[in-house]
N, C-alpha and C positions, 0 to 999 in steps of 0.2 A: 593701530594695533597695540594691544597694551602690552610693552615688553615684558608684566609680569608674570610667570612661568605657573603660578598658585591661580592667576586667574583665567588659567582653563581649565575649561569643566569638562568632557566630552560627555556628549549626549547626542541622539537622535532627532533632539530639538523637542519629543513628545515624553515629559515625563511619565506619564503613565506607560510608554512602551519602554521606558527605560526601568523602568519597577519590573517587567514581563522578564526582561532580559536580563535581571542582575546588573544592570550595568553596565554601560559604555564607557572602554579605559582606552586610556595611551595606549596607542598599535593597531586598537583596532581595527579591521580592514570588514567589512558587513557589504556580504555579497546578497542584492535582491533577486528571486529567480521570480517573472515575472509575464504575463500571460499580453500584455498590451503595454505601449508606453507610459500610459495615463496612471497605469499603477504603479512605477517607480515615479513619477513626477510627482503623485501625490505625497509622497515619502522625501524627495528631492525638497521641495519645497520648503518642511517648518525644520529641516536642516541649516538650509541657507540661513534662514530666519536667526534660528539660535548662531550662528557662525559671527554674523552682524552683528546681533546682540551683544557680545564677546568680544564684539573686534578683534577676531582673530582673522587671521589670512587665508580667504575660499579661493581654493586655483578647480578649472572647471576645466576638463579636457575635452575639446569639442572636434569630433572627427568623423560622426555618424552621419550619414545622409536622414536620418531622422527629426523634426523637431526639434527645436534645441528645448533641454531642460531648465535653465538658466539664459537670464538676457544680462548686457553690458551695465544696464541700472539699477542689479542688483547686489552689488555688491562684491562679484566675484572677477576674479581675474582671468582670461579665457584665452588658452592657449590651443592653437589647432596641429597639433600633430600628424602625418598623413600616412594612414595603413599603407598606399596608395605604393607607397617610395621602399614597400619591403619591412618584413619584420625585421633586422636588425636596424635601418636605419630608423623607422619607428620606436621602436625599445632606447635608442638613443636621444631621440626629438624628445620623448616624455619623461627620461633619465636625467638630463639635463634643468630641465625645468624642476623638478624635486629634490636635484642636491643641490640648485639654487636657492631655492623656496628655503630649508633646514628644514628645524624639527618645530614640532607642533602644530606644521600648518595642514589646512581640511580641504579634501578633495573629492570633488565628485565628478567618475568618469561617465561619458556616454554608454552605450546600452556595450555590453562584448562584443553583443552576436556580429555584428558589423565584421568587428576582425575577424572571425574564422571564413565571412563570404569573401573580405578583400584577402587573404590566403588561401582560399579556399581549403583550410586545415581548420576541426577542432581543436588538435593537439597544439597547434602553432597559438591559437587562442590561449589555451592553458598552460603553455611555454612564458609568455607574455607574464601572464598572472603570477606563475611559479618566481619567475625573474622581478617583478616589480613586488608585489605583494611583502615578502621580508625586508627588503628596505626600506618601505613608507611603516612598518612597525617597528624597524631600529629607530627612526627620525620622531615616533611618539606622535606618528600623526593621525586622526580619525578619515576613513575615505567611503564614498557611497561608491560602487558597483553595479551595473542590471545586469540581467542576461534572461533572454528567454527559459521558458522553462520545454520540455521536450522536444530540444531541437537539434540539441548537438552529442553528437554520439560521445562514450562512457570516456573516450582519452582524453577527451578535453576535459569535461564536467568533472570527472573522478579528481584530475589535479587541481583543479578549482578546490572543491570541497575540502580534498587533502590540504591546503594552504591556506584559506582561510580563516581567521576567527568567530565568522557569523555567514553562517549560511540561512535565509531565511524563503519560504514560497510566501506570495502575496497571490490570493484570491478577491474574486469578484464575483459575488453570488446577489441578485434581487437588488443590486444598486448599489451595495456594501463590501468595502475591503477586509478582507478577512487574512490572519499573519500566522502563519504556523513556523516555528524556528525548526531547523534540520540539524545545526550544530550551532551549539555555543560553548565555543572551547572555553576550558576552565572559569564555566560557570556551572551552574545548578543545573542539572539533566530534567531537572521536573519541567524546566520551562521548555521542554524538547515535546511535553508529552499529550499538549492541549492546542487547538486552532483558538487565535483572538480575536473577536471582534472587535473592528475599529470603528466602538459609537461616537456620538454626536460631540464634537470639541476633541477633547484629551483622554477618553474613556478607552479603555479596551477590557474588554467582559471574555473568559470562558467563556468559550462554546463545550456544552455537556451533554447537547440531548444529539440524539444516533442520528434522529431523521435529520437536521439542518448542517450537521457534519457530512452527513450521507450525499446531501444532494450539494453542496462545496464539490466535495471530492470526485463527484458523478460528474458536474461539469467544469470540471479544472484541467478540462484537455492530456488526461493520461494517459499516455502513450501506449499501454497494455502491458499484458505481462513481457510481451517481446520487445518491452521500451529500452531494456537493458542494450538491445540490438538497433539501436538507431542509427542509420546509416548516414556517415559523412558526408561531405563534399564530395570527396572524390568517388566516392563508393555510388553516389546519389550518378553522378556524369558518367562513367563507366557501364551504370545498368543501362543510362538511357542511350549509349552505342551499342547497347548490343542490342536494345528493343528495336533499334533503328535497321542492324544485321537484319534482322527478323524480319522486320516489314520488308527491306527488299527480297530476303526468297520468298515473301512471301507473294512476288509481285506489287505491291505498294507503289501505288504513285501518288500524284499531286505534291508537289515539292518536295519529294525526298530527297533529291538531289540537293540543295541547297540546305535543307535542316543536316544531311551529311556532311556538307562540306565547314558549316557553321561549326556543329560537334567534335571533328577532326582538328579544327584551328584552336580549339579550345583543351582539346585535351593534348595538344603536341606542343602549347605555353606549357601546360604543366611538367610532360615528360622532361623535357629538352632544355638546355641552358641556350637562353639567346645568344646573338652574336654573332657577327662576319658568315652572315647568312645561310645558318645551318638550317632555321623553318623552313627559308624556300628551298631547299634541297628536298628537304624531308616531305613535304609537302608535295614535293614533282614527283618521289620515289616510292613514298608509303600510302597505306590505306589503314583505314577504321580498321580493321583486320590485325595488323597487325600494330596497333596502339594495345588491344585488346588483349593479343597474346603475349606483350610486355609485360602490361598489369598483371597478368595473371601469375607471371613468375617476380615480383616483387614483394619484398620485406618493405614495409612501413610505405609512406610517400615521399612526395618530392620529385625531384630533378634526379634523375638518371645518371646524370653528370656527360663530361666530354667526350673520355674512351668508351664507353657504353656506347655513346651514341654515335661515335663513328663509325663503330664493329659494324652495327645492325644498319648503318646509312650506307656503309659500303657494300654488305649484303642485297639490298635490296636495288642498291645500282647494278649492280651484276645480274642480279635476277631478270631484269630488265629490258639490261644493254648487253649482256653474254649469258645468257640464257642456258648456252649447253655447258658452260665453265660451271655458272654456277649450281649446275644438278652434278657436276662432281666435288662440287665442297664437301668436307665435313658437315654434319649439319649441329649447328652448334645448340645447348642445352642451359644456357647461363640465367643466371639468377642477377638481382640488381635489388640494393640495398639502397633506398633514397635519402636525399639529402636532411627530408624530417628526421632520420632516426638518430641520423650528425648533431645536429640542431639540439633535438631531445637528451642524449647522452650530453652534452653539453651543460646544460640546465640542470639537468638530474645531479651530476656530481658536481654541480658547486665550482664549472670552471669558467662559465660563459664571461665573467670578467676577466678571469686571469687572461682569457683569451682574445678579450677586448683592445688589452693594453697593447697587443701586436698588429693594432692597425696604427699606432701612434710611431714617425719617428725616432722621437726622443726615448720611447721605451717599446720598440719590437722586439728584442732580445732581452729584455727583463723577465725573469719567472719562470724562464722555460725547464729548470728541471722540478721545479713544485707541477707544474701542467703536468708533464711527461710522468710524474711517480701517482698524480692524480687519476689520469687516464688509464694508465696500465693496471688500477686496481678497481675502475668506475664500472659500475653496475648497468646494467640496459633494461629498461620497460620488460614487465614479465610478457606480453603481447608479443614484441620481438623476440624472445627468446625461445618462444613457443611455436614459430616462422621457422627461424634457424633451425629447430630441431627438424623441421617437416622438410627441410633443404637436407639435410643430413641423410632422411631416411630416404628422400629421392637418390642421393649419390652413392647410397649403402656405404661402401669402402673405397670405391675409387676414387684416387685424388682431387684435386680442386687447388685453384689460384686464388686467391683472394687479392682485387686488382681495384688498386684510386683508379677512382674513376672522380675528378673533382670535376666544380662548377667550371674552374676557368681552364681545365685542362684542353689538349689537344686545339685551341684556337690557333685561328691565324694569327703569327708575330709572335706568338708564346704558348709552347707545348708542353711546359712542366716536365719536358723529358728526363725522368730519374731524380725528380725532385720530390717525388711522394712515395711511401713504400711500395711493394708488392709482396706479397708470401704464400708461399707454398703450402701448404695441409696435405701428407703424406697421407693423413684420414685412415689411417691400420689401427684396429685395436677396439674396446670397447665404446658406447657409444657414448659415457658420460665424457669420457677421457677426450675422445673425438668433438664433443660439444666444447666443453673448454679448450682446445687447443683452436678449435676457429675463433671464439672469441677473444683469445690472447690475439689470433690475426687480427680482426678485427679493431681491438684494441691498438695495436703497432700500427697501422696504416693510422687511424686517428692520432695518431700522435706524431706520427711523420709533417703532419700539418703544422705545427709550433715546431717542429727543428731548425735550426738555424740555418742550415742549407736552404731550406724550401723558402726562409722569409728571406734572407738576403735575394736572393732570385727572386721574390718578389717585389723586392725595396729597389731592386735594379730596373724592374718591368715596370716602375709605377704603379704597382698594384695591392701596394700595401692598405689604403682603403674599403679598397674590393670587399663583399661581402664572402669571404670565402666560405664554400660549404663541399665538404666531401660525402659521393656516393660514391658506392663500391659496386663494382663489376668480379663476380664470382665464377671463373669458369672453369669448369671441366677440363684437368689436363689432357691433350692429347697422346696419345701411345696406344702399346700395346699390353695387355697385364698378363698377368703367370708366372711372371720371374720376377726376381727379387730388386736389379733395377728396372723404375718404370721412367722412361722420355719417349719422343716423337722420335721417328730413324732421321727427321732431318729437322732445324728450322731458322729461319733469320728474319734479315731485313729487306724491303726493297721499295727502290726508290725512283720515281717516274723520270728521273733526269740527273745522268751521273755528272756528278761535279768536281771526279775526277780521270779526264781522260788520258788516262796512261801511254797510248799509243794511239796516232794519228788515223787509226782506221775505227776509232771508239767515235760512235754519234751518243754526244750526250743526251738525246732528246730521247733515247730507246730506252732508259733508265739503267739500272745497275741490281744485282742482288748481293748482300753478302749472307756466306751461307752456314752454317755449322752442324755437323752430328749432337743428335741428344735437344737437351735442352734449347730453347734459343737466349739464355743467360750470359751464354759467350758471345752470341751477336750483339745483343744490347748493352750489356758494358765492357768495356774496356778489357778484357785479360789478358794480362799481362805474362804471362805464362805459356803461353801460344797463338797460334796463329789461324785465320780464317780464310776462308776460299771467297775471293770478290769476279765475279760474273757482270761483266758487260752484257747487255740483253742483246745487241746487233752482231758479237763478235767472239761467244761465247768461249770459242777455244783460244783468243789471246790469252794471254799471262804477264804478268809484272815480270817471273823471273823468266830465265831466257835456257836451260837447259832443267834437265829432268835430276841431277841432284841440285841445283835450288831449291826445286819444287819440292821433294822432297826433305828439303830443308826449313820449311816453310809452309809445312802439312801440318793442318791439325794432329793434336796427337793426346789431346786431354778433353772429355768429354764432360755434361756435366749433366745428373740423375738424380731422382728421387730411389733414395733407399729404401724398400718398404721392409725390410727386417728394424733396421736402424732409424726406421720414420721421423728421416732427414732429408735435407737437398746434400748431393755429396759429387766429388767432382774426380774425376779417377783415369787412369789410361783406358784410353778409348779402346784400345784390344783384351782389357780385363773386365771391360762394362759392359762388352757383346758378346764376348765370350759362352757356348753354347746356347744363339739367341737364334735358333734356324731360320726364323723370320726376318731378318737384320740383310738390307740386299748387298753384301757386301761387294759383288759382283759388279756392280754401278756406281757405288761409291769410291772401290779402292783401286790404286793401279800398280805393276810393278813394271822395273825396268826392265827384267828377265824375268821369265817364266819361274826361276829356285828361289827370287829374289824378295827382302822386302815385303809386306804390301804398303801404301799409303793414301790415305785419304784426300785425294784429288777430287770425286765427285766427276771422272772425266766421264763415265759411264752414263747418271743420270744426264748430264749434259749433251751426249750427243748421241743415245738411244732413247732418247724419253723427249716428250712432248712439252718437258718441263719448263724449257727456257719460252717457247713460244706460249707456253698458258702466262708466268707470269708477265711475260711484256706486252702479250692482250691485258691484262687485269689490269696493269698498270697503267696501260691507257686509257681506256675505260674510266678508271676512275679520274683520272687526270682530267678526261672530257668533260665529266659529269662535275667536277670540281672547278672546274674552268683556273687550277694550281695544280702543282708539283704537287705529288700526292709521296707520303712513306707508309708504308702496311708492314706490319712484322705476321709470320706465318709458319705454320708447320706444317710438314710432310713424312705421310706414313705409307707406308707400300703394303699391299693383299694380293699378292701372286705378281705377277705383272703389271696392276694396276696400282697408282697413288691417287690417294684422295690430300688436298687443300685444304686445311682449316686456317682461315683468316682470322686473325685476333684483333687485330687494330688495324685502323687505317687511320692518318689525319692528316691537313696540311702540310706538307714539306719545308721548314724554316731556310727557307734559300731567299738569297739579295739578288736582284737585279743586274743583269752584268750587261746591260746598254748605257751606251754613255762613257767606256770607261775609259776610253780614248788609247792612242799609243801606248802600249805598256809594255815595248821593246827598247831597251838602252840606246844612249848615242852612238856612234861609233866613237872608239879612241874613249874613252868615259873611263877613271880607272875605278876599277870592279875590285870591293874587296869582299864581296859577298855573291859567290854565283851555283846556282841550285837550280836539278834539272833533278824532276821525278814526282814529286808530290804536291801540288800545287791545290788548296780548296779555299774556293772561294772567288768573285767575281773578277776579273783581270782586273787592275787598276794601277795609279801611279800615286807611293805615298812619299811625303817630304818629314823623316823620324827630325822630332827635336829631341829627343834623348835615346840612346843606344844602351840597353844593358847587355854584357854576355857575359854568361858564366861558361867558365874556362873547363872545356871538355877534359883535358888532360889531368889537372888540379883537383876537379870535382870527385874525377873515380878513383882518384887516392885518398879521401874522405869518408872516414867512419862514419856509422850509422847516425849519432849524436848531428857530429858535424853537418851533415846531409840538410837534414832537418834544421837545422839552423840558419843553413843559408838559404834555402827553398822558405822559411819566415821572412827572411831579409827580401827575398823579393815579394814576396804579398806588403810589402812595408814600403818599399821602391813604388810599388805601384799603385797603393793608394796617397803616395804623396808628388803622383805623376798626373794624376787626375788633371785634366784639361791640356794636357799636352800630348804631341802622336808620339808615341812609343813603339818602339822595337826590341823584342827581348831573342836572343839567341841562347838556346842552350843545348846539356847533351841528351840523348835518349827522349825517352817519351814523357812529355808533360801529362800532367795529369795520371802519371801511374799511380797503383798503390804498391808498387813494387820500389823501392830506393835505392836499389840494385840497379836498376832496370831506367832512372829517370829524373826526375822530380816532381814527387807528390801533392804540386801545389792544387787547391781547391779551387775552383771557376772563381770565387771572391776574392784572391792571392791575384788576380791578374783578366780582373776585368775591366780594365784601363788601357789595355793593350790593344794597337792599332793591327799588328803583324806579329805572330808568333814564329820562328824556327826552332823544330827540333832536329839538332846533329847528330848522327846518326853514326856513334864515334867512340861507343863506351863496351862495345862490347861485340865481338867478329860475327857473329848470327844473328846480331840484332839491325833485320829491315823495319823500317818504321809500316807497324798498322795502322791502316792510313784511318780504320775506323769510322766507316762510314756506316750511317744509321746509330751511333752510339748515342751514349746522353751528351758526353763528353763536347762531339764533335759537335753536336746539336746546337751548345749553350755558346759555343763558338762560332756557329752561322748565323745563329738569335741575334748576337752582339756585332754581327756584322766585323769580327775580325778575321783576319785572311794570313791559316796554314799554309807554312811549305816545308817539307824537309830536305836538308844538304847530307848529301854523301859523300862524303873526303876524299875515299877511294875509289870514287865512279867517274868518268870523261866527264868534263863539263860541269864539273861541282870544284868549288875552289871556299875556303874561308883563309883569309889574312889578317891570321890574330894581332901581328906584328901593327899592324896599322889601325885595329881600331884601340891598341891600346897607345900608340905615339899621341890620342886623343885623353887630355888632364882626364883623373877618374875620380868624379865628383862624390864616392861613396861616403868618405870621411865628413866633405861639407853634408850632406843631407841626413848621415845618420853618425853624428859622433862617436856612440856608441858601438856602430860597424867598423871602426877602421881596421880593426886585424884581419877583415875578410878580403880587403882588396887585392889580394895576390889572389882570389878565384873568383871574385864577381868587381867586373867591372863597368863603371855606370858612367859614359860619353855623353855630354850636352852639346848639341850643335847648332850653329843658328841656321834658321828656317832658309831651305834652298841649297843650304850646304850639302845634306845628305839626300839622296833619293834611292826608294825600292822602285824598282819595275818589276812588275809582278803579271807575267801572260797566263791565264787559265788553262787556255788552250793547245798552248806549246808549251804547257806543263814546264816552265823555267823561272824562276826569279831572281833579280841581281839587286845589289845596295851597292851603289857608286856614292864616294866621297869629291868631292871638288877639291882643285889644288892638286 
């Protein structure tokens, strides 16, 4: 190749079509639209030719099951890329190879059309072209293109056009190729305005007369006037389910059965994200039917995503296998935004690389507030936004969630729990106002995708390669409307196998619920501000606390609602958020100890006049069955006279470890105990051997301003990522993971995911019992990691800590963090060799102890 940069020429390889055209420059990218292959080959060809000529660098991307264009003896270099392996990893196989290549090297790809069948998307085709096409014209390179001509509906084709410098149609009329240009950006329009014929050698002549123009264009395969309406891939698979509906009422046989069950495998790859064998589920539980009535409430295409798809997998298990549970569900109304539209927002604002760089290592946290200022101000496809609106005018004014639903969400081993946003649309007001406020939702949930929380939890998952793509799950909030706050009268979580049995008459295998008034906000994360009602499903009226002012001590007392004056989420006393709500069963919910007294929300009402605990420990088994796993559903409940109805919102694998195998996990006798904890124990019994002990000093810490707080709760995210490959034990006071500093230490699941055993002492403050938080994100990311809660009560029988002894242990904080030494009067960090220390840790006698030797 002649390194000199003056001796290329770009050309078509046909001067006389380069005379038609003004001119083939650096950048150019000349897309052929194209009726057979023979008519881009024949244009392929005295390209190569001139490339040769030039000794310039031909790279050939060959990926189409068609003919190849180009063979190995011709000069060019032939790289196979495979649609096969996914658009992103595609766009990366042929990215690769072109910032290898540099600039001025000439390319000619295979036909499009290939890729929108191997995606079955046009717009993923034109996503492709949108993304590669401006970098082969920064790099000054000339590239050939085909693509069928009326084949792929306006998303794809329209960005094509929009992106190119040379769109040309090549006819075949009487034996003869015939070139009419469609755009030639910043050249001469005149050359837009004539069909060429391609005579004998290098000639191309005007065509002038009506009749030989007339009969070209007569059989050029025009799609009609309704070509502007050519339907998809998807759109194309969809008619032919329901043509299929059709035939069977209409009686139809001869294989329908099997052209259904063909159609159904085919369109449930497309809804569904694979994986830890959600098809076969869906497959045992769904029909064409309701693939159909999916489709029919979706924006854009793609994958549905995880929580979408377990809403609707759990539904139809129930439908099935509880049949009369499930004709008292709510019946739910949800929309679902596919992973194309992710995809395409992507591409459209210019971030698909920024967003690239976060499957890398070395740079997954690079960029993320250029992405995040990107997103929050990126535009969406007018197509989608004109969807939206018709979702809008279906929900008129009542609220809506706008809920990730991602690709790898809700799996087995990793549920992304609280790793991706959620947002409310209080939806009051007018409708443009109303249209942008879901789009800034939507906006936020995209952008939650590049937070740093969601990629370190994926850097930890191993899933930092992963193709991430988020779909959205839109639903209909549950309640009642006409007042000013709008929530459900009840909702939570529940979980097919409680993992904490508080008292020896709890079978964990009957699940557990935790439950709250209002929103279920307070069941799903962590608040810190009050308290929740947790429900054994076999034993319903036990309780953690053991007299009635505990209980009352220990009552929810803050609720959490949609304002629809103040069209916000707002969180308020649960007796000023019901307040003249005649609806509101307060009767069921609340209880007092004397008839003048009090009331408080105990829930002891619906629990043992209502059918409730027994509906959900059917459902949860049910699903458990059908799941053949620990199943979690979070859910709300609204009451209409005496009767509640069930709205299921999610359901998905329960992130619980194995607790066979765990062997003794009762102490020696005579052992001395300098750690002994009886009350909250989660997670599988076992026996660990800590090589380092950190505890921050319960006493020391709550005399610690706010400042201070925060600084030592860093020192441990710092302890702990330089504990990495060692078992750890960290003790401390209150509640981990609070956002309260009052209340705990604020540290993030990345501050202390190194840790083998967490204790929180439960010691900072007199009405503070630990919520044990079950179903949270919190506790989640902790069963995920396979580390194992318990919390110590100082002032309870049977709980002991002997500060005194593990600090007679050297406190290696100064060696590991020089820069820490003034903290070791409150955090202190014990290394012990292996066998010296042991936790015993019983699940099920709900006790754990850390014995020192010596």
């Amino acid at each position: 190749m002649d390194d000199d940069a003056s001796a290329f020429a770009p050309t078509t390889g046909l001067p006389a079509l380069d005379a038609v055209l003004r001119g083939v420059q650096r950048g150019d990218n000349v897309v052929w639209q194209i009726q057979s292959l023979d008519e881009y080959l024949a244009l392929v060809q005295p390209y190569a030719r001139a490339a040769r000529a030039q000794r310039r660098r031909l790279i050939y991307f060959r990926f189409a099951s068609h003919a190849p264009l180009l063979a190995a003896g011709e000069g060019a270099e032939i790289h196979h890329p495979r649609p096969q392996d996914g658009f992103d990893a595609f766009v990366d196989q042929v990215h690769s190879v072109i910032e290898a290549a540099g600039r001025e090297t000439m390319y000619v790809f295979d036909c499009l059309s290939e890729l929108a069948g191997a995606w079955q998307s046009d717009r993923m085709m034109g996503n492709f072209f949108r993304l590669t096409c401006p970098r082969l014209f920064d790099l000054d390179t000339v590239t050939y293109f085909g693509v069928y001509r009326n084949t792929h509906a306006g998303d794809g084709m329209d960005t094509i056009a929009d992106t190119t410098q040379y769109l040309l149609d090549v006819f075949r009329c009487r034996g003869r190729l015939y070139i009419r240009p469609i755009k030639v950006q910043h050249r001469s329009a005149r050359a837009m305005n004539l069909i060429h014929a391609w005579e004998d050698g290098d000639r191309f002549r005007a065509v002038a007369d009506s009749g030989t123009v007339s009969e070209i264009l007569a059989g050029s395969g025009w799609a009609g006037l309704e070509g502007g309406a050519i339907a998809g891939h998807w759109d194309r698979h969809f008619a032919a389910a329901r043509g299929l509906l059709a035939r069977r009422r209409a009686d139809a046989d001869g294989g329908q059965a099997a052209r259904e069950a063909d159609c159904f495998a085919r369109l449930a790859r497309l809804l569904f994200p694979e994986g830890g064998g959600l098809l076969r589920l869906i497959g045992r539980y769904m029909g064409l039917e309701d693939l159909l009535a999916i489709r029919a409430r979706m924006i854009g295409n793609g994958s549905i995503g995880g929580k979408a798809a377990g809403m609707l997998l759990a539904r139809a298990i129930l439908r099935r296998d509880l049949p009369a549970l499930h004709e008292r569900l709510e019946a739910h109304d949800s929309f679902y935004v596919g992973t194309e539209v992710f995809d395409t927002f992507f591409v459209l604002n210019r971030l698909w690389w920024i967003r690239r760089r976060q499957r890398e290592p070395e740079s997954f946290l690079q960029g993320l507030d250029e992405a995040r200022g990107r997103i929050l101000q990126g535009e969406f496809p007018e197509p989608i936004v004109r969807r939206f609106e018709a979702m809008l005018d279906y929900f008129g004014e009542w609220p809506f969630i706008v809920r990730s639903s991602s690709r790898l969400e809700d799996r087995y081993g990793s549920a992304f729990a609280g790793q991706y946003d959620s947002v409310f649309c209080v939806n009051q007001g007018p409708r443009g106002k109303r249209l942008a406020d879901l789009l800034d939702a939507v906006r936020q949930v995209y952008a939650s995708t590049l937070g740093e929380q969601a990629l370190r939890y994926r850097q930890r998952r191993g899933l930092l390669h992963e193709h991430e793509q988020m779909a959205l799950l839109i639903m209909r909030v549950s309640g009642t409307a006409g007042r000013r706050y709008f929530h459900p009268h009840a909702a939570g979580v529940g979980l097919s196998v409680n993992p904490y049995p508080w008292n020896p008459q709890i079978d964990m295998r009957a699940g557990v619920v935790r439950l709250v008034a209002g929103l279920g906000t307070r069941a799903v994360d962590r608040s810190d501000d009050d308290y929740t009602r947790l429900i054994a499903l076999n034993a319903p009226a036990l309780r953690p606390e053991t007299n009635f002012g505990a209980i009352a001590r220990h009552a929810q007392r803050r609720m959490d609602a949609l304002d629809l004056q103040q069209n916000r989420l707002v969180s308020g006393p649960f007796a000023e958020l019901v307040k003249g709500a005649g609806d509101f069963p307060l009767a069921l919910f609340t209880s007092r100890e004397r008839d003048d007294g009090p009331a408080f929300l105990t829930f002891d009402g619906l629990v043992s006049r209502t059918a409730f605990v027994d509906d959900l420990r059917a459902l949860l088994a049910v699903l458990h069955a059908a799941y053949d796993h620990p199943v979690e559903v979070e859910f709300a409940v609204n009451f209409g006279g005496d009767a509640y109805r069930i709205n299921l919102l999610q359901c998905r694998p329960m992130q619980i470890r194995d607790s066979e195998g765990a062997g003794d996990a009762r102490p020696p006798e005579g052992a001395r105990q300098v750690v002994a904890a009886r009350g909250a124990v989660i997670g599988p019994g076992r026996v660990i051997h800590p090589e380092r002990i950190v505890l921050v000093r319960p006493a020391v810490y709550g005399q610690l301003g706010q400042a201070d707080r925060l600084a030592v709760t860093q020192l441990v995210g710092r302890i702990n990522q330089a504990s990495a490959g060692r078992c750890l034990l960290v003790l401390g006071p209150g509640r981990w993971g609070s956002r309260d500093l009052w209340l705990g230490l604020p540290v993030a699941f990345a501050e202390i995911n190194h840790v083998a055993a967490l204790c929180e002492i439960v010691a900072m403050h007199d009405n503070l019992v630990p919520d044990v938080s079950l179903g949270t994100h919190f506790l989640n990311e902790l069963i995920e990691a396979d580390m194992l809660y318990f919390a110590l009560f100082p002032r309870l029988a049977g709980n002991h800590l002997d500060e005194e002894a593990l600090q007679r242990l050297p406190n290696r904080l100064a060696d590991l963090l020089p820069d820490a030494a003034r903290w070791s009067g409150v955090l202190h960090v014990a290394d012990v060799a292996r066998g010296a220390a042991t936790l015993y840790a019983d699940a099920e006698r709900q006790q754990a102890v850390l014995t020192l030797a010596g």
